[in-house]
N, C-alpha and C positions, 0 to 999 in steps of 0.2 A: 447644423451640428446639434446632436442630441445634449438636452442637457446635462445628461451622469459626463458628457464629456469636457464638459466645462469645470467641474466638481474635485480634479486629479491634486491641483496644487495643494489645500484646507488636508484633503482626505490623507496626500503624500506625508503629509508633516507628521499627521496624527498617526500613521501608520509605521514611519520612518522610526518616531519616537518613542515608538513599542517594538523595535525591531535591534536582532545584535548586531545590523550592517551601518554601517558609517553613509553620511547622504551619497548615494550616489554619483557618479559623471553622471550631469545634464544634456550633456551630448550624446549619451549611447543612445542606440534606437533598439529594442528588444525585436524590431522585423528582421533586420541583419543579420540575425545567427547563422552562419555558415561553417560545414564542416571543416578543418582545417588540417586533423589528423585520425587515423583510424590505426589500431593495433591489438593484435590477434593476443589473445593472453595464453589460449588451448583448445580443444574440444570442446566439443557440449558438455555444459556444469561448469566451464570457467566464467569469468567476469559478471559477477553474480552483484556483489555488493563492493564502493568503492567508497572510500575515505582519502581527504586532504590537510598533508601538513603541512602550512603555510612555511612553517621557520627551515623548513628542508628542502621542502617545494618536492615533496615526495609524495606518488599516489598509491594507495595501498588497494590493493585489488581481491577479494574472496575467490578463491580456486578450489574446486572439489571434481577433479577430473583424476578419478584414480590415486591422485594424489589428494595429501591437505595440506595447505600451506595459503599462506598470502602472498601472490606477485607483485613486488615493485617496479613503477616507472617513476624515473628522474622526468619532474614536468621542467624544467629550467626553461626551457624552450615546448611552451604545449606542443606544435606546429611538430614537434618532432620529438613525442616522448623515447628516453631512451630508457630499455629493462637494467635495471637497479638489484637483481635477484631477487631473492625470497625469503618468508621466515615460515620454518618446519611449524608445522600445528601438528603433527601426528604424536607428540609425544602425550598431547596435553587431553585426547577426545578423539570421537568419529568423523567429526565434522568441524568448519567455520561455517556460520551461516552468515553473521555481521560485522561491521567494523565499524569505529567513529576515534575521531582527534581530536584534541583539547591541551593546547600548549607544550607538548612535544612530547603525549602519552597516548598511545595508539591501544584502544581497546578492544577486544575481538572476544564476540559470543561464541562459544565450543559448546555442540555436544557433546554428550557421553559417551563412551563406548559401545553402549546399547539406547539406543534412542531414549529410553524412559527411562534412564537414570539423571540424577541432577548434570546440570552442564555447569560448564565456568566462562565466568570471566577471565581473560589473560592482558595484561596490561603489558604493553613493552616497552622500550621507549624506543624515539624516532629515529634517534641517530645509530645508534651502533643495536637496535632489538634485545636488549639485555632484560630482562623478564623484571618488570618491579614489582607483582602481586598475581598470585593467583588465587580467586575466589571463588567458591562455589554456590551457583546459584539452583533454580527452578530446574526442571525437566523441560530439554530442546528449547534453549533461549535462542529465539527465531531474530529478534534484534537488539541492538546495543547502540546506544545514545547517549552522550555528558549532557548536562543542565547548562544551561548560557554563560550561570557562572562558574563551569565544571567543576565544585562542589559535589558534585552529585555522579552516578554512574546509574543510567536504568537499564534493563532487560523484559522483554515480554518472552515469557516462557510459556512455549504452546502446549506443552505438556499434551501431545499424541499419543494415544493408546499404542496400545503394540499390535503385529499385524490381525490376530485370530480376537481380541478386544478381546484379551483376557485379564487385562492391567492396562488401567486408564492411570496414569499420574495427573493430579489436580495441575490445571493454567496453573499459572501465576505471575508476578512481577517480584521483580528484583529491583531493592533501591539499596546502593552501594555509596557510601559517606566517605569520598577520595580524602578527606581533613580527618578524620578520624581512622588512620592507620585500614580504609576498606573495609571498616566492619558494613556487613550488608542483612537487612532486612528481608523478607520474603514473604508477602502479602499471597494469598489464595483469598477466591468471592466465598467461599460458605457461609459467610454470615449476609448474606442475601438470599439463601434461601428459603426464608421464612415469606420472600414478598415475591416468588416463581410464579404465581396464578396472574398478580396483578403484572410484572414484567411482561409475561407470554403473551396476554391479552393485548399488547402493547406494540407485540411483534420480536419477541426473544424468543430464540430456536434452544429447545433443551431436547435434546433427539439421542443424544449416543445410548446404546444399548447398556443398561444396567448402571448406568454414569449418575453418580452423585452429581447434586449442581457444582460443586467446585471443580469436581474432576471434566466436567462438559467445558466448562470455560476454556476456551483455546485464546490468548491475546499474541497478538500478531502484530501489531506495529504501535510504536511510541510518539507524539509527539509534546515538547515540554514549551510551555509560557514563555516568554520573557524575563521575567521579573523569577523563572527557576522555582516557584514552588507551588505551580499546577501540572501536572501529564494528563492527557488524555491515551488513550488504548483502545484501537479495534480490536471486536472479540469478534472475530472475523465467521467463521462457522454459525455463532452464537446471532447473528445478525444482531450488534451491539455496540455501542462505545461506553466505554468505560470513564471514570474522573478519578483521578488519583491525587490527593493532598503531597506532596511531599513530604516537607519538613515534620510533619505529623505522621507520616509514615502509614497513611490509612485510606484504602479506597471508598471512596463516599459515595458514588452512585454509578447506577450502570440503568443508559439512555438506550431503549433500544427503537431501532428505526425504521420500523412499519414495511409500508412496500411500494412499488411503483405501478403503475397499472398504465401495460401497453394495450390496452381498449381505447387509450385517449390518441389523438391523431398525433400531437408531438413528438409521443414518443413512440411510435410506428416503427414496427422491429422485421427482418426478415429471418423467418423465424428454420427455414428449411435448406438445408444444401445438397435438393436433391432436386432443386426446381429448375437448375440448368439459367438461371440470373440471378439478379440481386433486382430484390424489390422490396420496399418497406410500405405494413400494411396495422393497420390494428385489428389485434387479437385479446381474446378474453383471456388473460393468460396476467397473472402478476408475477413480477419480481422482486426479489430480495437482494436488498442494497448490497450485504456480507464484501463490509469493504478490508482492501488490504491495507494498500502506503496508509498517512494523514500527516496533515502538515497542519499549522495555526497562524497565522497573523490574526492582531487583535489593532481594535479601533473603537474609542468613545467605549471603552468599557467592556464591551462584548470579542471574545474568543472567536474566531471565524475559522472554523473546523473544514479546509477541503480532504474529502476523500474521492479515493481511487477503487470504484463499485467493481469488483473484480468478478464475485461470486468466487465457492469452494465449496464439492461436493465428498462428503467422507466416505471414501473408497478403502474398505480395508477383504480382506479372506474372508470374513463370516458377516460382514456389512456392510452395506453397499446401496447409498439411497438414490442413483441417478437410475431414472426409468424416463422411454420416453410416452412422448402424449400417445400415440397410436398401439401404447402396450398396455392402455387402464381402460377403465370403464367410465366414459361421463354420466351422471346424469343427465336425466334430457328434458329437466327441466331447466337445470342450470345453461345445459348446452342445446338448445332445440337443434341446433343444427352440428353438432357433435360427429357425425357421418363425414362430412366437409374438411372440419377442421382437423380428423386422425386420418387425413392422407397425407403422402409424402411430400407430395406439389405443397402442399399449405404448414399446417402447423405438426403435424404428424413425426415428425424428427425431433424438433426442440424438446431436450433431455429439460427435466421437471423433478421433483423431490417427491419419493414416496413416504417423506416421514410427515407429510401437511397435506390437506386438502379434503378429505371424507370428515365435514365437519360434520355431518349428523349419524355418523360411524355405521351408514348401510352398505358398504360396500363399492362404492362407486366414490369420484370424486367432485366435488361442487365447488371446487376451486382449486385453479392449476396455479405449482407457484418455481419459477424458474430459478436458475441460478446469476446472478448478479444482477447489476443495470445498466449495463453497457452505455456507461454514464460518470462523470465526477459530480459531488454533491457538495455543500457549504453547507453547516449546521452553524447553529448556535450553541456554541460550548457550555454555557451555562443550564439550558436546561433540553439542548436535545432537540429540540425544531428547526424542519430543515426551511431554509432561508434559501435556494439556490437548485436545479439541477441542471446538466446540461442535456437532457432528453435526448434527444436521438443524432446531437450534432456532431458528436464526434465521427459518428459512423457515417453521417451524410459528409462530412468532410473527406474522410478517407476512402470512401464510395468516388467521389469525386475526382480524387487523387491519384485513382489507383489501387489504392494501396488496400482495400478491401479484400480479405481474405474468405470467399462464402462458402469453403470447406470446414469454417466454425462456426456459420449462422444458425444452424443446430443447435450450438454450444452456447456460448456466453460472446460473441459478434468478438468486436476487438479487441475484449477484455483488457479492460484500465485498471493497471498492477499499481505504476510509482506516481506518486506528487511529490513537487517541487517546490517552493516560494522563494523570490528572491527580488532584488530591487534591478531595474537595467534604464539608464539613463532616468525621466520623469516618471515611471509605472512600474507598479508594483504587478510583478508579476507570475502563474501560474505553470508549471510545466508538467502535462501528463503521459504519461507513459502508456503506451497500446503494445500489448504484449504479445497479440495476435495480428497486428497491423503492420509492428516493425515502422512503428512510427512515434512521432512526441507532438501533443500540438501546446502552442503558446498562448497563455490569454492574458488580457490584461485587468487585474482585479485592483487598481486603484479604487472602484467602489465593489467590495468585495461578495457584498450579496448579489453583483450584477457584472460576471464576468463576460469578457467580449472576446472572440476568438482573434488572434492577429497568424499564426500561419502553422503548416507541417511541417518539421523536421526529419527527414528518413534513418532510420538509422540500423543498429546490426539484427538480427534477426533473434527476437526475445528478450524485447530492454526489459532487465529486470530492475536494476538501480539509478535511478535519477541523482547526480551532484552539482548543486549551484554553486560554484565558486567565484565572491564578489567582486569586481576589479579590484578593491583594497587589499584583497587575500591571495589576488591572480598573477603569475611571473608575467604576463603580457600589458600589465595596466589594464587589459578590458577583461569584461567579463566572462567566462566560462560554462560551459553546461557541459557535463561529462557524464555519460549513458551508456551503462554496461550491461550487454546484452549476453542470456546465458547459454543458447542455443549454439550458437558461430564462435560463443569464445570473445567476443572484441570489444575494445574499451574506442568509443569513439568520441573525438572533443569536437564543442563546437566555439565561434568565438563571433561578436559582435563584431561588424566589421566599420 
């Protein structure tokens, strides 16, 4: 027995004691998760994002299939959710893109009408949906999250140009004060642009055409402390995380997070899906973390930031930076063997960012830099060092599985959308989301900077939303994992058995 696995009891305590779950059953085994029930919510663009209220035992589901609205299912019985109807979102926006629950107030991020206008918050309540607030926040608030003490209401607003990038509206965040009658705050980065050379140097993407630094900032996912007055925020495009004071209402620093370099054998990528297998190899070729989900658990002080390395390349009518390797020019000093690697058998497919890599601006490129890292990673919240990745295991697991999909080896391999954190019997544990795998795997991060795989979960096709729901919170006593896939439509539960 290795000794980090000796370590779980000391580590439990201290991690339990920073956490909003009550100690878990000792008896769950987090390897038991089995499927238990599966339900179709609609089309592709249903079951997008999901939120649980414990006092109703009600699941709220994001639907944007033609319609807007949030789908409910009655969990009373997971094993057999029954649909509960819906609540109309078209009156309020374009879109739901989030949802989250906090003591029997269901919040839901809305789009504008028009993408680049500010969105709202809509707050309903749980039992009868009767509107308690609506606020208006940022342009395209992409998610919605309460504070542990729900005190608080945030939003990441990715603030999207419009299609021809003729109107870029700035990121921003939304921080909404539920104790003070919803008055809400709205933070933009511009006053970080005075430190753009030192950030970039660092591995901060500032690329959008004609884009102020504030209007470039895209934040894309939330996750808040324990203790409710830290957030961190991926600037997902931006390759970044963000640190947000709360109660002070002021973004303090933005960590950005370098790159990965599949030249090393760990992280040994197959880079082509045109090669007729699956084979992982190292290539000169770096990646850009550009994560989406994040999640925190904190221990002995320090913030343990996992993200889910998605990559996100800006595709719009007048800009457009995915090119692949076999359509530039290498250097051939950088690439002597540059001939080799722009064939389709090899590297020659894998789509590449043409806004990075002609660092001496002659025309050719001397460094290729891909999109995500087909990877989750652990930082240190405090100042931004990664402490963790999982190099190439995810994909060697679902290689394994099966469940390898090499018609997107080209692209971004399984692409890891959601993280998860939650407690399941003795271990603190991780759940990530493979977007292209159509799978979730488990690990267990009782010591956090050293997660250990424990198994794969199948699930619907396009998990976009991960929900841990704790056995204290769950109508079955045991614990819960609820993954809402956007492709197929289906909310499927799993449950410790």
């Amino acid at each position: 027995m290795k000794l980090k696995q000796l370590l779980p009891l000391a580590a439990l305590v201290a991690l339990v004691s920073c956490n909003p779950h009550d100690l878990p059953n000792p008896h769950e085994d987090p390897s038991t998760f089995t499927e238990i029930s599966s339900t179709v919510i609609g089309t592709e663009g249903a079951a997008e994002i999901s939120a649980f209220d414990p006092q109703t035992k009600k699941l709220f589901v994001v639907t944007n299939t033609g319609v807007t609205q949030i789908d409910i299912l009655d969990l009373s019985n997971p094993a057999v959710p029954v649909p509960a109807g819906f609540i109309d979102i078209s009156p309020y926006g374009g879109g739901v893109n989030s949802v989250a629950v906090y003591n029997g107030k269901l919040a839901a991020a809305v789009e504008g009408f028009n993408k680049t206008d500010d969105g709202k918050v809509v707050v309903f309540k749980t039992t009868d949906y009767a509107v308690v607030k609506q606020v208006t926040v940022g342009a395209l608030p992409d998610m919605v999250t309460y504070t542990y003490d729900g005190k608080y209401i945030l939003t990441a607003n990715e603030g999207e140009p419009n299609a021809d990038y003729s109107y870029d509206p700035v990121g921003s965040v939304s921080i909404i004060s539920v104790n003070q009658h919803y008055a809400v705050t709205t933070l933009d980065f511009g006053s970080f642009a005075g430190q753009v050379n030192t950030l970039k140097a660092k591995g901060l993407r500032l690329f959008g055409p004609g884009a102020s630094f504030a209007q470039d900032m895209e934040p894309e996912y939330v996750a808040v402390s324990k203790n409710s007055t830290t957030a961190w925020v991926t600037l997902q495009e931006n390759n970044a995380i963000a640190e947000i004071n709360i109660p002070a209402r002021r973004i303090t620093k933005i960590m950005p997070l370098g790159f990965k370099d599949y030249n090393l054998a760990d992280n040994a990528i197959d880079p082509s899906d045109r090669d007729g297998r699956i084979i992982q190899n190292s290539w000169p070729v770096k990646g850009m973390y550009l994560p989406d989900a994040i999640a925190v658990v904190e221990d002995k002080g320090i913030p343990f930031l996992f993200t889910a390395n998605e990559g996100d390349a800006r595709e719009y009518t007048s800009f457009l930076e995915e090119q692949r390797v076999k359509d530039v020019v290498l250097d051939e000093t950088a690439f002597p063997n540059g001939a080799v690697i722009r064939t389709d058998a090899n590297a020659g497919r894998l789509k590449i960012t043409n806004t990075m890599g002609d660092t001496n601006n002659d025309g050719d490129y001397d460094v290729l830099y891909s999109f995500g890292a087909r990877s989750f990673s652990v930082w240190n919240g405090n100042n931004g060092q990664r402490l963790f990745d999982s190099n190439n295991e995810l994909e060697d697991k679902c290689i394994a599985a099966g469940y390898y999909d090499d018609t997107r080896s080209d692209d971004k391999g399984v692409e890891p959308e959601g993280v998860t954190l939650g407690y399941v019997g003795n271990k603190a544990i991780a759940f990530v989301g493979m977007e292209r795998s159509n799978a979730v795997a488990i690990y267990n991060i009782n010591n956090p900077a050293q997660p250990s795989f424990i198994k794969l979960l199948r699930t619907g096709i396009g998990p976009e939303g991960l929900l841990f729901i704790p056995a204290k919170d769950s109508p079955s006593g045991k614990s819960l994992l609820v993954v809402s896939s956007e492709v197929d439509g289906t909310v499927k539960i799993y449950q410790t058995n």
